[in-house]
Legacy VTK file of the C-alpha trace (Angstrom):
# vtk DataFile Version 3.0
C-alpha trace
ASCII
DATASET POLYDATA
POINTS 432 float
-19.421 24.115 2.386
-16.842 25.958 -0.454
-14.070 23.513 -0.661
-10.368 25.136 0.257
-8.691 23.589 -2.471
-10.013 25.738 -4.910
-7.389 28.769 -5.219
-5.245 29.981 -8.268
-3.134 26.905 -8.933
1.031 27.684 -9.195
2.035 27.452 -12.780
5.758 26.039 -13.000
7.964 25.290 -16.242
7.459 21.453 -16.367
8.886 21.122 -19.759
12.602 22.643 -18.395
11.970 20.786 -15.297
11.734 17.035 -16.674
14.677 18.033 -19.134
16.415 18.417 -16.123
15.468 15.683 -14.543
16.702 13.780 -17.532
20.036 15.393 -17.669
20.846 14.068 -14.265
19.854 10.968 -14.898
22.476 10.910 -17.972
24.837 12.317 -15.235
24.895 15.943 -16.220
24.732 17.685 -12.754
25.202 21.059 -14.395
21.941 21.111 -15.957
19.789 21.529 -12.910
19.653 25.012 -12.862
16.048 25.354 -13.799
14.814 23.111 -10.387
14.566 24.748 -7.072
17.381 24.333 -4.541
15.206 22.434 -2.182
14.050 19.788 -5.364
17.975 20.081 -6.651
18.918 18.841 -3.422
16.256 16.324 -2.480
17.028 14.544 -6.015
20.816 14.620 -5.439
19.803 12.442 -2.392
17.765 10.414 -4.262
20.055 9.831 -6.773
22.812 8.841 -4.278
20.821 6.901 -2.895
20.515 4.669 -5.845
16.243 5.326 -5.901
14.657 4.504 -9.404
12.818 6.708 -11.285
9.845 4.869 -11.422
9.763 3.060 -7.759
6.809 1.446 -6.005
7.191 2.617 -2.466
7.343 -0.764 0.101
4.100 -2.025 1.568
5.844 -1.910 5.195
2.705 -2.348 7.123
-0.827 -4.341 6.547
-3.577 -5.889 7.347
-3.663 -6.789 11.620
-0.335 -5.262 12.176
-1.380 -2.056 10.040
-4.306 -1.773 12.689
-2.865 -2.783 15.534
-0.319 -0.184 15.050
-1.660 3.066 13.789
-4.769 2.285 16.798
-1.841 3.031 19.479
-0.137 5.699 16.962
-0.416 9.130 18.855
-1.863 10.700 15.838
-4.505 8.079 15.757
-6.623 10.894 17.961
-6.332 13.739 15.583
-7.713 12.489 13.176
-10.911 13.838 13.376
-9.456 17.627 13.395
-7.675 16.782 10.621
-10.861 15.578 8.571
-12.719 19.049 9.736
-10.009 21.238 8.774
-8.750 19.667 5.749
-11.843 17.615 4.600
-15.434 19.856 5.646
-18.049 18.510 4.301
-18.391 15.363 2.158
-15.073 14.592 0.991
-15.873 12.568 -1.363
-15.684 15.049 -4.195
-13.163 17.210 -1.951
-10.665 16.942 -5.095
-7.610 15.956 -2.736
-6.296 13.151 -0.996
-5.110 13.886 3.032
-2.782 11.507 4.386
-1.364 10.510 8.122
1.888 9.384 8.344
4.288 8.176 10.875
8.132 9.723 11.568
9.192 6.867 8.918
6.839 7.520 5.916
4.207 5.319 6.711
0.915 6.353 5.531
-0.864 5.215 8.424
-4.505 6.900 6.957
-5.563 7.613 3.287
-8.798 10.020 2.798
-10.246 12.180 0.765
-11.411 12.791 -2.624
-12.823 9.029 -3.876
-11.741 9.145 -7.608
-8.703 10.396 -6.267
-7.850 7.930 -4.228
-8.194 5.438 -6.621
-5.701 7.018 -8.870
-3.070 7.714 -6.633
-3.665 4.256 -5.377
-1.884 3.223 -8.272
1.192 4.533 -7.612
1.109 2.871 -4.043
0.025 5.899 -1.834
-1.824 3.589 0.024
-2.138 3.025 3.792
0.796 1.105 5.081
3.077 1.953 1.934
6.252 3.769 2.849
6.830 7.665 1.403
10.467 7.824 2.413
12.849 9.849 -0.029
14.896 6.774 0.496
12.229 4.883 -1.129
10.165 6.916 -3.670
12.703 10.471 -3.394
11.004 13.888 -3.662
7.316 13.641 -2.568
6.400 15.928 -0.322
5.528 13.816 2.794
9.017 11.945 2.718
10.951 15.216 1.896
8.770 17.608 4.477
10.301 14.663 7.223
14.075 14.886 5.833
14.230 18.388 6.411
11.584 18.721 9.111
9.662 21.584 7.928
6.772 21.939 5.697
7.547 21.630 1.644
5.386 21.589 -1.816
6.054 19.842 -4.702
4.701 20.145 -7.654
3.984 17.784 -10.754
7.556 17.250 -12.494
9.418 18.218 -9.728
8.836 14.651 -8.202
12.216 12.399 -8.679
10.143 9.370 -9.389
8.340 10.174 -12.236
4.919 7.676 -11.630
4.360 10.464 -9.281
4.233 13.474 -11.828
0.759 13.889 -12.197
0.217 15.276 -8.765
1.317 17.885 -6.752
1.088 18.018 -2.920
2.325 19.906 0.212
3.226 18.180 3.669
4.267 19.261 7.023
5.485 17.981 9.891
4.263 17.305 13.172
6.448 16.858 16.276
5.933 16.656 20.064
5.621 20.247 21.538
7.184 19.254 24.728
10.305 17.051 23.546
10.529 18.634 19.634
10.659 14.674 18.844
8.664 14.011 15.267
5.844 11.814 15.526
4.436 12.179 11.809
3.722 13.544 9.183
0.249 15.515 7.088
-0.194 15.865 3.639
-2.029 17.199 0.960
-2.017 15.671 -2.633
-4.272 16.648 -5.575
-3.559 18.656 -8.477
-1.690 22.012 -8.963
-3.947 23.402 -6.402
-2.722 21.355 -3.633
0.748 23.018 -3.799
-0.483 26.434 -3.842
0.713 28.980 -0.758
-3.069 29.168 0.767
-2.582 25.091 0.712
0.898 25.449 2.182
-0.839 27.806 4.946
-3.803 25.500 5.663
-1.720 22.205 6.034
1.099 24.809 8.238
-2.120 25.336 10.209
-3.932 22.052 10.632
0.022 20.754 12.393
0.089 23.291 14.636
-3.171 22.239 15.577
-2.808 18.927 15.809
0.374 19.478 17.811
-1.649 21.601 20.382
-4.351 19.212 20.626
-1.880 16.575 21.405
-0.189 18.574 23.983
-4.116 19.469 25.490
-4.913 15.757 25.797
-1.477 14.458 27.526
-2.114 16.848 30.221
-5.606 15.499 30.414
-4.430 11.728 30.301
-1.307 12.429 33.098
-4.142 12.731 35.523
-6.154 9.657 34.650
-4.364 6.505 36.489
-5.567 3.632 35.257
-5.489 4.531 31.294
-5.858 1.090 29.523
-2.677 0.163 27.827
-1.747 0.483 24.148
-2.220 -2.426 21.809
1.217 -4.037 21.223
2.682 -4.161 18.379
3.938 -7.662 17.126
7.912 -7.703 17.515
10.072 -9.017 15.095
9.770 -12.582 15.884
6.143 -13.191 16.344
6.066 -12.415 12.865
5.230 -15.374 9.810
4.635 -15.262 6.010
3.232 -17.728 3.621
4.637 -16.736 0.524
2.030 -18.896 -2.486
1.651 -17.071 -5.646
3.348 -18.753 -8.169
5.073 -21.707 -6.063
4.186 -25.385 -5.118
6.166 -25.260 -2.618
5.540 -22.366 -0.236
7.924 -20.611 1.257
6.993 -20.268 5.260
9.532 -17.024 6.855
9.463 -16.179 10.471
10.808 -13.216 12.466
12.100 -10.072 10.578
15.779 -9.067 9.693
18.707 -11.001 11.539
16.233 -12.844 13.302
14.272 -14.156 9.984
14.090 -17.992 8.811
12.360 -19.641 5.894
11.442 -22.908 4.925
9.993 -24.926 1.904
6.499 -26.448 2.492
5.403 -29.749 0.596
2.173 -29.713 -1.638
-0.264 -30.675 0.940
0.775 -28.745 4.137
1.261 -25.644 2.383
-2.447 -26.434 1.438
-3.560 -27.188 5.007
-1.344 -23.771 6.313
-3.101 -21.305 3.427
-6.437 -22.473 4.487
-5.439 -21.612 8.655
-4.501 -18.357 7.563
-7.492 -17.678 5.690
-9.913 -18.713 8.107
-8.364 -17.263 11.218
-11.451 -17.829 12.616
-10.402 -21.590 12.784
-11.825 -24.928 11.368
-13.689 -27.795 12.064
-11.620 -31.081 11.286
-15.014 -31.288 9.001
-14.248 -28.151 7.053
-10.830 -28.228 6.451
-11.289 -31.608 5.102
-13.382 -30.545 3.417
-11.316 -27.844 1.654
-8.032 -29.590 1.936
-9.734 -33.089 0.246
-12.948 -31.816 -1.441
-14.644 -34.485 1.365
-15.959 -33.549 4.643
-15.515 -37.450 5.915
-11.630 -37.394 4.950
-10.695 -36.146 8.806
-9.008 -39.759 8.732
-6.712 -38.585 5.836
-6.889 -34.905 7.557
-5.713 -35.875 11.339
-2.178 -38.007 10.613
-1.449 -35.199 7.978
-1.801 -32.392 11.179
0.480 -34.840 13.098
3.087 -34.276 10.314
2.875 -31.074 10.028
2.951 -30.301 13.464
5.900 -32.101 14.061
7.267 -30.500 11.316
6.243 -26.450 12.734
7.437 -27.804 16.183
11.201 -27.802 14.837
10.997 -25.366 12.112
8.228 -22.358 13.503
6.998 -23.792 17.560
5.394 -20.026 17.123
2.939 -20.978 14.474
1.947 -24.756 15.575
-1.498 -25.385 15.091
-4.012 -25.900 17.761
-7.244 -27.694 17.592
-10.870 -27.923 18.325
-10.888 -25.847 16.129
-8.466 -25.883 14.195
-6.272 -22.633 14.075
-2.978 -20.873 13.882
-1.587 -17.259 14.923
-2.339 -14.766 12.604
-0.122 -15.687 9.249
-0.139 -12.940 6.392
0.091 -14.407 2.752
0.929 -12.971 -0.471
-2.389 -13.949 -1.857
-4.164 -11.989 0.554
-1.470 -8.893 0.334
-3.146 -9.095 -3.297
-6.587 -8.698 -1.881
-6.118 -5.829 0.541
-4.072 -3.975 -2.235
-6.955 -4.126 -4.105
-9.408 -3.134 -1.808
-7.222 -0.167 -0.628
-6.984 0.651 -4.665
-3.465 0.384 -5.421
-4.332 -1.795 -8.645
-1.104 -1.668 -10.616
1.041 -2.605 -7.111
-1.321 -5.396 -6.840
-1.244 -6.945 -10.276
2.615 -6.742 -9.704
2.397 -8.681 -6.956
0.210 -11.227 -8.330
3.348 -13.398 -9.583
1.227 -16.496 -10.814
-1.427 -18.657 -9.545
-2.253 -20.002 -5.715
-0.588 -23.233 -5.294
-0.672 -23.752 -8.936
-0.179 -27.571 -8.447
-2.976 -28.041 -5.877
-6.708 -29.127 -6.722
-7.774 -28.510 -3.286
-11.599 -26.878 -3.490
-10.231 -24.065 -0.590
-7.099 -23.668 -2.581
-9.077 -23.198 -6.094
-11.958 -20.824 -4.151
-8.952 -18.738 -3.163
-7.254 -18.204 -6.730
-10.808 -17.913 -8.422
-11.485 -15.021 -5.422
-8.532 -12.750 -6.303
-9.016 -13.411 -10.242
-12.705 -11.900 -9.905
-12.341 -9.441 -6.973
-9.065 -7.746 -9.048
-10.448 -8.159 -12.338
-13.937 -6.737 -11.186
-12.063 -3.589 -9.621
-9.685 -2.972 -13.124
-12.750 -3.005 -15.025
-14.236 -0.322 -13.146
-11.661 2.032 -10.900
-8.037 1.545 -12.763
-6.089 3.849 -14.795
-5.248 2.990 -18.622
-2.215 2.225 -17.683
-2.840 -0.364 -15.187
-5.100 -1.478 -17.533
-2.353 -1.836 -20.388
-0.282 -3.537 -17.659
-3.063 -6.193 -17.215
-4.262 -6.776 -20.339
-0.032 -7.453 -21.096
-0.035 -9.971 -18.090
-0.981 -14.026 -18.576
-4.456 -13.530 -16.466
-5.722 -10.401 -18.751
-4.457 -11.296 -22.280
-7.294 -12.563 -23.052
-9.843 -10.291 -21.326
-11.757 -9.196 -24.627
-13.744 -7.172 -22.029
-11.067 -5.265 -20.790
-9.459 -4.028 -23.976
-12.610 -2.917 -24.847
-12.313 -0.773 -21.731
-9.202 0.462 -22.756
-10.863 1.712 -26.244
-13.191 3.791 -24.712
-11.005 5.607 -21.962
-8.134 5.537 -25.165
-8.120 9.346 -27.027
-9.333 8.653 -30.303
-5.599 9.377 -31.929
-3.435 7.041 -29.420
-1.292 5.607 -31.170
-2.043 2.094 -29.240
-5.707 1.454 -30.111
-4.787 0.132 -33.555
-2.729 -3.060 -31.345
-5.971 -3.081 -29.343
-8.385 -3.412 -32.122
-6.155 -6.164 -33.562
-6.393 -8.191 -30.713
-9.914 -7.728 -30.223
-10.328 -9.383 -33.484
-8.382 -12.246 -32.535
-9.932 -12.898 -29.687
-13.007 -12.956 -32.428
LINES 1 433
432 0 1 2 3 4 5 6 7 8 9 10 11 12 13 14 15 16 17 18 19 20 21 22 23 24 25 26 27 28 29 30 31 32 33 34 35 36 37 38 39 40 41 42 43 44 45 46 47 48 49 50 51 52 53 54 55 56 57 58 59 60 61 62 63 64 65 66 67 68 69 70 71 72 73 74 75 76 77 78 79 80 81 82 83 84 85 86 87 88 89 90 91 92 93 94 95 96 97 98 99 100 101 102 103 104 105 106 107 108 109 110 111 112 113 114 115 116 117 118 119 120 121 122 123 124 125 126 127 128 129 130 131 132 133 134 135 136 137 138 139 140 141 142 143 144 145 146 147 148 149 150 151 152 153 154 155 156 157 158 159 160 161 162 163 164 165 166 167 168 169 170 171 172 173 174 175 176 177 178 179 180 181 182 183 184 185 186 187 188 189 190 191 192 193 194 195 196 197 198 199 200 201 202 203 204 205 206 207 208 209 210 211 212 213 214 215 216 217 218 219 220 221 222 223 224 225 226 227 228 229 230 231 232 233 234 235 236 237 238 239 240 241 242 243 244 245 246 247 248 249 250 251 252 253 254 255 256 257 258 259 260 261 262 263 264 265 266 267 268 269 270 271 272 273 274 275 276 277 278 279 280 281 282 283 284 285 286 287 288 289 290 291 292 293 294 295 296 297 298 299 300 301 302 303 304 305 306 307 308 309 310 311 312 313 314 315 316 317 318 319 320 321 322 323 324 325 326 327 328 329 330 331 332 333 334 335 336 337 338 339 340 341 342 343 344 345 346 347 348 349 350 351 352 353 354 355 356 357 358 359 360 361 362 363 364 365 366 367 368 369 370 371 372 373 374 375 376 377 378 379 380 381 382 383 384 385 386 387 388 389 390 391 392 393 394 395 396 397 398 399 400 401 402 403 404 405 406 407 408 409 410 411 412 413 414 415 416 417 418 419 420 421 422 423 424 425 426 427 428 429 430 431
């Protein structure tokens, strides 16, 4: 089937554009003549708003809580229109991305074009990453919610300027009955996915998605016993292990006025990591084993669960282990954040957040499999899916200055005039 996203693309004057953006940026607000009212306006916003030019939008939701939440999301059943009207055929080669998002910004589902993805990923237009204007400014899914009607914007017109290579149109989508806005739909791609037969199509696939949504409330008021909606965790059920970087982790339950945090020693930040890996839970046997490095240490293992139970049991009751097996409620950890940021493809937000090493102190064998795991698993994906840029940004970080296989990488996807493969050659050389 003939893709849709093949029309005329818009040309626009990029070059008077960006000097624009510049000029208010310097704090000339006469110069924006050249940029359309509604991108003059959005930027003012951003701009008051204090947004940077060159923001990572917030990873607001992930891993269980991303599912658990966009599974009782009322756009959760449209999907499927949206993929047939949007995405026919394979859309793996579709040459856009179509995202789902939520009345906040939240891309709740990323699809589309594989490359694509990929790419974009590296500007963090990722599931669970937060398109606000008050986060990233003009893009079209956080602008098409502040005004509530469907916008394009193209290339330089973006505020934050990671964002310039694309172009993408978004509309709203609200609740026929009570107007209330439940989400969002956009397109993103190149100049073709802000043309006005793109504008029409995404105008088109709302509406439809808002009558299907009215067709199958009416259905569901006459069916009694409906099983309930996954909850979503509140606030306070809520815990982080923050590792990357620290001996000491930093444990923070609850959310906002209700958040606490407290330091971890050496060993039970080891024997905590290792429950929120393994949510599965743990023998006494195993996590001896990965806590110790000997399966027969559960004598060492059981008075150090006392401690730190009697530590959780004054500091976080919510998150005190239980045994047989061993196990905790779900914890999310930065080290895994890095791992699902790298499996969703936003490589350059996930090398940010690699800060340093797991536990850096710690010589436990879970601890070490752990560190080696996200070394390999985000090295492995640079190699072969990231931009040159994210590869310039790793091979400038502590774990890829020495990656003689990765500046290699960067010579061949390099244009043969850069101006930075001379620095890449010399380094090759030293690496010798």
């Amino acid at each position: 089937m003939t893709s849709p996203w093949l029309a005329e693309p818009t040309r626009a004057s990029r070059a008077e554009i960006e000097r624009a953006h510049d000029e208010l940026l310097a704090g000339n607000l006469d110069a924006l003549t050249a940029v359309r009212p509604l991108v003059r306006a959005s930027w003012s916003r951003a701009l008051s708003g204090s947004v940077a030019s060159e923001a990572f939008p917030p990873l607001d939701l992930e891993g269980a809580e991303l599912e658990a939440y966009r599974s009782a999301h009322p756009l959760a059943g449209a999907l499927p229109l949206v993929r047939s009207l949007l995405l026919p055929g394979s859309d793996d080669d579709s040459g856009v991305v179509v995202a789902l998002g939520d009345a906040s910004g939240r891309l709740l589902w990323v699809e589309g074009d594989h490359d694509l993805r990929a790419r974009v990923g590296a500007m963090g237009f990722v599931e669970g990453a937060n398109w606000a204007e008050e986060h990233v400014g003009t893009a079209a899914p956080g602008t098409a919610l502040a005004l509530g009607r469907s916008v394009q914007v193209r290339g330089s017109e973006h505020f934050n300027r990671l964002v310039r290579p694309w172009s993408c149109t978004a509309a709203p989508i609200r609740d026929t009955e009570s107007g209330r806005l439940l989400g969002v739909i956009d397109v993103t791609g190149g100049d073709e996915a802000a043309t006005p037969q793109a504008q029409m199509l995404v105008n088109a696939t709302a509406r439809a998605v808002e009558n299907e949504l009215l067709v199958a409330r009416i259905r569901a008021a006459n069916v009694r016993d409906a099983p309930p909606a996954r909850r979503r965790p509140r606030a306070a059920d809520r815990a982080s292990l923050s590792v990357l970087g620290r001996d000491r982790a930093l444990l923070t339950v609850g959310s906002g006025s209700e958040e606490s945090t407290v330091a971890l020693g050496l060993r039970h930040a080891e024997i905590l990591l290792m429950l929120a890996v393994h949510r599965q839970g743990l023998t006494a046997e195993h996590l001896a084993e990965l806590v110790y490095g000997d399966a027969a240490a559960i004598g060492t293992l059981r008075p150090e669960m006392v401690r730190l139970r009697r530590f959780l049991e004054r500091r976080a009751p919510l998150i005190v282990p239980e045994s047989r097996p061993y196990r905790i409620r779900p914890v999310e950890t930065d080290a895994q954040q890095v791992l699902t940021l790298v499996a969703r493809g936003a490589h350059r937000i996930a090398l940010a957040t690699l800060r340093g090493e797991v536990l850096p102190g710690s010589h436990a064998p879970g601890v070490e499999a752990l560190r080696d795991d996200i070394r390999a698993s985000l090295r492995e994906t640079l190699l072969t899916e990231a931009s040159v840029d994210t590869l310039l940004d790793y091979v400038d970080s502590d774990l890829g200055s020495g990656d003689a296989d990765a500046l290699a990488q960067l010579l061949r996807m390099l244009p043969p005039r850069s101006p930075r493969r001379a620095g890449i050659v010399a380094r090759l050389e030293n690496l010798g």
